[in-house]
C-alpha positions in Angstrom: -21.3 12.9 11.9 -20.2 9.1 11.5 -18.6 6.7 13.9 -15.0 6.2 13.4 -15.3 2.9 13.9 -17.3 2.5 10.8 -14.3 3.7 8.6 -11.7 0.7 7.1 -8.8 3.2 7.4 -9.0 3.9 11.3 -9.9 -0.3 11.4 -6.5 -1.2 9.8 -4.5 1.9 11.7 -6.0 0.2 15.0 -5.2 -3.3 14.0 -1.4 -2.1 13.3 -1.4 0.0 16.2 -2.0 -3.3 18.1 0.9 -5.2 16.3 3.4 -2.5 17.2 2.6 -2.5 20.3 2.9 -6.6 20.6 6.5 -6.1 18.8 7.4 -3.2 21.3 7.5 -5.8 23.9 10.1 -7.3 22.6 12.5 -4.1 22.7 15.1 -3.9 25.5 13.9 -2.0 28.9 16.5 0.8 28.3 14.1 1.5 25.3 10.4 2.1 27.5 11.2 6.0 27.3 12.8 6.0 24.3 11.8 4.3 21.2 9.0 2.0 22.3 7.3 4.7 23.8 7.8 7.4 20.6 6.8 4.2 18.0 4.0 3.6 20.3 2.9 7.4 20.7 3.3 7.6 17.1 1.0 4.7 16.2 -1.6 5.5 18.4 -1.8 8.9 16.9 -3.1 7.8 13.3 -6.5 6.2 14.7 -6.8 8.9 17.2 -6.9 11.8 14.6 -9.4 9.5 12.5 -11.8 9.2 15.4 -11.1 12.8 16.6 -11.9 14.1 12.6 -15.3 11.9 13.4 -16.4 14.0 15.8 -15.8 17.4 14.2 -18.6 19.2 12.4 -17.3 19.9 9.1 -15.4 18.1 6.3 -12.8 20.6 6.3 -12.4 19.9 10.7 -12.1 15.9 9.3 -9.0 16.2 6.6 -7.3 18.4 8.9 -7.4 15.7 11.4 -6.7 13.3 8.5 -3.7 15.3 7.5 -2.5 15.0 10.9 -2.8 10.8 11.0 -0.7 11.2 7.9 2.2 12.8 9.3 2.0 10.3 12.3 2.3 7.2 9.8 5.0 9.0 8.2 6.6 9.6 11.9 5.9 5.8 12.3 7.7 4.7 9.5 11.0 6.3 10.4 10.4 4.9 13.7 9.8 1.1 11.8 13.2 1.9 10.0 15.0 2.8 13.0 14.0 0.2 15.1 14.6 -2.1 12.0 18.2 -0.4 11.8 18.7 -0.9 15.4 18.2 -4.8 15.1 15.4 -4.2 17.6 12.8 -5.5 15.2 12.9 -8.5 12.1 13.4 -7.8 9.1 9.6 -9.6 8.5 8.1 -7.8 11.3 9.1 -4.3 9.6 8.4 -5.6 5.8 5.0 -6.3 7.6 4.1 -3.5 9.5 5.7 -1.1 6.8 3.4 -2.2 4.0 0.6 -1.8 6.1 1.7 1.7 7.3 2.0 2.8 3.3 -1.4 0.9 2.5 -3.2 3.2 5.6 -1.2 6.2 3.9 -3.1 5.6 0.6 -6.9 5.3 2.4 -5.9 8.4 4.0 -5.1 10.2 1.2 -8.2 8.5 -0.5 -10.2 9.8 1.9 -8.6 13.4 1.9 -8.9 13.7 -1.6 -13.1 12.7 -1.5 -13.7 14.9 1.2 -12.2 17.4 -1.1 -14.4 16.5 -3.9 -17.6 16.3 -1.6 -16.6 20.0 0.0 
């Protein structure tokens, strides 16, 4: 078993959990039950499945977890695009947070595919 926080992918999926949740604050107060809290449900989900895969006793356990950070980021792009759509969040802010969201996407995959290998 090895700490989550040991792993780059759940580092960078908290670090951009952090941003969205600094550019959530910007969004109007007739978004808190709506989109700020889905986009912030959403991107607290990806390192939350990482360190919940941690602490599961078999590789297999881990992807599945994985898998399920994977479908979060993908929720959490939408939710980028949306809010993007919506004028709610800057074009650079969603360029930003986007291209990290497809960069954790690819370590997560990554790591899918070597716990494959390893299994």
């Amino acid at each position: 078993m090895q700490s989550f926080r040991d792993l780059k992918v759940w580092t960078k999926a908290h670090m951009v959990t952090l941003s969205i949740y600094r550019a959530t604050e910007e969004f109007p107060a007739s978004e808190r039950y709506g989109l700020t809290s889905q986009m912030r449900r959403a991107a607290a989900s990806i390192p939350a499945n990482i360190a919940e895969g941690c602490g599961r006793s078999s590789d297999a356990n881990f992807a599945r977890f994985l898998h399920v950070a994977m479908g979060s980021a993908s929720e959490r792009e939408y939710f980028l695009l949306l809010s993007h759509d919506l004028k709610l969040l800057s074009e650079p802010s969603h360029d930003r947070i986007v291209a990290e969201t497809q960069e954790i996407k690819r370590m997560l995959a990554s790591l899918i595919s070597k716990l494959k290998a390893d299994g």
